[in-house]
N, C-alpha and C positions, 0 to 999 in steps of 0.2 A: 561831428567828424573827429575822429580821431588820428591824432597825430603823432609822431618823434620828435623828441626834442633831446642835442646835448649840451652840458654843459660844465663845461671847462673847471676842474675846482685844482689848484696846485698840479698843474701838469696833467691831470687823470680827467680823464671823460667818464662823465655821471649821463645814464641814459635811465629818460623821461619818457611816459606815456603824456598825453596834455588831452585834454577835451575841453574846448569852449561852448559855452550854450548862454542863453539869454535868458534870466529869472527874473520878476518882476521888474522890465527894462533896464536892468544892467546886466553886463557881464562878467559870468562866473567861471573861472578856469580849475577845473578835477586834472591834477593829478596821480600816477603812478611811479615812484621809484624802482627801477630795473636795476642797479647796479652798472658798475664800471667796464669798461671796457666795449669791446667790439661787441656787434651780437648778430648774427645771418641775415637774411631778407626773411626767408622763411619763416627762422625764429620770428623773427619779431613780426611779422604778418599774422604768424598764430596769434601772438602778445596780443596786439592791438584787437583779434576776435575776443578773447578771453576778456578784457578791460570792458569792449563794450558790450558786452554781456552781465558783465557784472554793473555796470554802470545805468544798464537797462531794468536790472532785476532791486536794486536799491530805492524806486521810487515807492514813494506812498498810497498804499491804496485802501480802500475801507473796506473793499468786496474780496481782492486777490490777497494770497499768501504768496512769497516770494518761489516756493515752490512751484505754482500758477505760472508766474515767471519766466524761469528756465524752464518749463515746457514749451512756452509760445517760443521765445529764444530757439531752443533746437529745434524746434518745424521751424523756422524763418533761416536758420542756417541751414538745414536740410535740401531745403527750398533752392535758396540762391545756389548751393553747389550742384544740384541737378540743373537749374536752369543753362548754370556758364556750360557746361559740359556738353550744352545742345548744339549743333549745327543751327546754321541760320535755318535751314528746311526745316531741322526736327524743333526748332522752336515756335516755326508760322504754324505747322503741322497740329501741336499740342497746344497752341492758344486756340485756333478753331476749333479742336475739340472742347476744351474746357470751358468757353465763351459760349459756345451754342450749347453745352448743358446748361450752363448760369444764365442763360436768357431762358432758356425751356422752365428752368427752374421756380424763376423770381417769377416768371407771369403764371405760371402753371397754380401757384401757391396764389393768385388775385383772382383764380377763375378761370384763366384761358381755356379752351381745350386741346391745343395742341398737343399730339405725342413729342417725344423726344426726336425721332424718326420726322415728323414733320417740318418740325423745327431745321431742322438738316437742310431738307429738304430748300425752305423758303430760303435759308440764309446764305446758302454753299451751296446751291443747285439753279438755285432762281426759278424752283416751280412753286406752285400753286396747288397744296393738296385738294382735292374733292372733297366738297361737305365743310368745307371751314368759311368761316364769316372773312372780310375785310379787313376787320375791324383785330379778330385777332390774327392775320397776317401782318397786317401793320403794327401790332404791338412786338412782334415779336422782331420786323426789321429797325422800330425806333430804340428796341433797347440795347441792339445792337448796335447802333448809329453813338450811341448816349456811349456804350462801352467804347468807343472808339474816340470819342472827344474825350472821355475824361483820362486816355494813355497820353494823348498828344498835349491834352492840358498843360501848363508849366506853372499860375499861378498856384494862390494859397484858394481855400475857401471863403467867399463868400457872398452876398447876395444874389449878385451876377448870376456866377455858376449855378446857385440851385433855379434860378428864372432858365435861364438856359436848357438846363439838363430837362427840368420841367415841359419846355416848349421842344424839345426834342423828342420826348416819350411817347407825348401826344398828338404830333405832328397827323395830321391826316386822319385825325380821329375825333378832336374836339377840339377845334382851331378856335375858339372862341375864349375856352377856359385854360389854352396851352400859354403857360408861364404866365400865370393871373390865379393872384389870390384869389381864394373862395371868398363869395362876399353872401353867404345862403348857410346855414347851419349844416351840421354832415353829422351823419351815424351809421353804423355797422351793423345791418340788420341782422337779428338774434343774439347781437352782443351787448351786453348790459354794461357800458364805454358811452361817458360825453366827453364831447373835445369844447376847446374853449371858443368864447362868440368869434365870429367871423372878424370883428369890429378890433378885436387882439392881434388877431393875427403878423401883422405888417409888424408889431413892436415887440409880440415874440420873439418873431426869425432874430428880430432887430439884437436883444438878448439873448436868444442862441448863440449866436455869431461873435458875439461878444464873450461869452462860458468859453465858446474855441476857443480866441483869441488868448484867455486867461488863463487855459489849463493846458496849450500843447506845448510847452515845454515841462509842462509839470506831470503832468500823466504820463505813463506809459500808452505809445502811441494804438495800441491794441485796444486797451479799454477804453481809451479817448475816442476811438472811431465807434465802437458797438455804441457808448453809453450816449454818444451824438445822434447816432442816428434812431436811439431810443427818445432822447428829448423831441426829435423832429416829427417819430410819429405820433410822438402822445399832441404834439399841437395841431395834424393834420390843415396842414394849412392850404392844401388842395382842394377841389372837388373832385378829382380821382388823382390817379398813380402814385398816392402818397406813400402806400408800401416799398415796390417798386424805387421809388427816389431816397427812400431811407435804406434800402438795401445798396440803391449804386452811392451812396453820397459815404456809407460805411463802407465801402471797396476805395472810392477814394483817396479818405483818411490812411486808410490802410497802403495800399497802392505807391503814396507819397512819402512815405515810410520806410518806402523797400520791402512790406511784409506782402505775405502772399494775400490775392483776392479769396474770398471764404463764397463758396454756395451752400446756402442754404435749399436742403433736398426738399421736394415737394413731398415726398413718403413721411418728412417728419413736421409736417405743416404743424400739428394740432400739437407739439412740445414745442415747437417755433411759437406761435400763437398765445397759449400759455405763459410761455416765460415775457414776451412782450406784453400781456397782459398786467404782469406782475409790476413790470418796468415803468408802466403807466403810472404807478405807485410808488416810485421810484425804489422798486425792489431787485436792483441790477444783478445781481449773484445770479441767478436762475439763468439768463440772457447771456451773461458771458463763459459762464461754465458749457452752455449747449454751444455758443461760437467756440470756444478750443476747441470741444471733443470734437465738430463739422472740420476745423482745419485739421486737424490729426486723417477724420474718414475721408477728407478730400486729399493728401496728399496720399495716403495710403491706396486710396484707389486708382489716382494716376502713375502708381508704381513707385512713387518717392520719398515716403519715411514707409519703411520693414521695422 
């Protein structure tokens, strides 16, 4: 959070920008010299966008250029000024749409066959299309459900929340394996992908959660949520929805950030798929280049970066 600070040198007020954040458990204060004198609300309300922007775009990355940067920066400012500007109706209004495409979306890309149109249907109508299974009605109202816990959410991530979200997904579909490691080996038939023994698992998450812990003040919170929830699918610590949970656990990350939620489209499964492929390999470039370009085609299609 960025803040104003003055202070007092022979008479004259010197105006500060200040930022505290926490680097390897201590804290480190960035500042900005503004110069003397008075300065608007306005004015320096711009100020303080423009600092953390720049304070955003200054982190180290091995995949992004700082250009990469301020792109994500303008769609996440884009974003929030379209959001304030909504009515409370026109923003319940534009969540339910955008939340039942992202639920259409994320199960549609695991197999579901729900249309878009159905999807509506089950989550904002409360019917029951003809011809669909149970099983994906109930995927489509848990991931819904999952979207709604993780807005009201307030802590940080971790192990909790992914047993939760997990036991949410599945609710009424595999009550058995709902928020329970795999304890059975898993593969992705026709995909030439091992995930690690079952017997890892527990001490993975354990060291995933641990990488957060150590990188989100150090990352940029964009690449910190995709490259998360690439580490989580490459461990597959499910026996299902582990797509699914790596897609809501990178809206989280994100989410808690202030940046916008990203849908990934079912129309581009098979460069989604590919670049998580890659990822597996820890070839992240691929994966985060196709999440900006989706957050660009996602705000563009809700009418919100031209």
């Amino acid at each position: 959070m960025v803040y104003h600070e003055i202070r007092r040198v022979n008479g004259k007020k010197h105006n500060y920008l200040i930022r505290n954040s926490r680097e390897n458990g201590k804290w480190v204060k960035t500042s900005k010299y503004l110069g003397t004198g008075m300065i608007a609300r306005e004015k320096l309300n711009d100020l303080k966008k423009e600092f953390e922007i720049e304070l955003a775009t200054e982190v180290k990355s091995e995949c992004l250029l700082k250009q990469d940067f301020l792109r994500i920066e303008k769609l996440k400012t884009d974003y929030l000024k379209a959001m304030k500007s909504l009515s409370r109706e026109e923003l319940e209004k534009f969540e339910t749409h955008f939340f039942t495409e992202l639920t259409y979306n994320s199960n549609a890309i695991e197999g579901n066959s729900l249309s878009l149109e159905d999807t509506h249907l089950v989550l904002n109508e409360g019917l029951v299309p003809e011809g669909r299974t149970l099983r994906e009605i109930n995927e489509a109202r848990n991931h819904q459900k999952a979207i709604e816990f993780i807005k009201n959410y307030k802590g940080d991530l971790n192990e909790k929340l992914i047993l939760k979200l997990h036991s949410i997904i599945l609710q009424g579909i595999s009550e058995r394996f709902a928020g329970r490691y795999r304890e059975t080996p898993v593969r992705i038939f026709g995909a030439d992908v091992s995930f690690p023994s079952y017997e890892k698992v527990p001490q993975l998450i354990q060291n995933l959660i641990y990488w957060y812990k150590q990188n989100k003040n150090k990352m940029h919170p964009f690449e910190l949520a995709v490259i998360f929830s690439m580490k989580f699918v490459s461990i597959h610590p499910f026996v299902d929805g582990n797509g699914r949970m790596s897609r809501l656990l990178m809206n989280f990350i994100l989410n808690k950030n202030n940046y916008p939620w990203i849908n990934i489209y079912h129309k581009q499964r098979a460069e989604y798929l590919k670049a998580v492929r890659k990822a597996n390999d820890e070839e992240y470039l691929p994966i985060l280049r196709l999440t900006i370009n989706l957050l660009q085609e996602n705000l563009e299609k809700l009418g919100i970066k031209k």
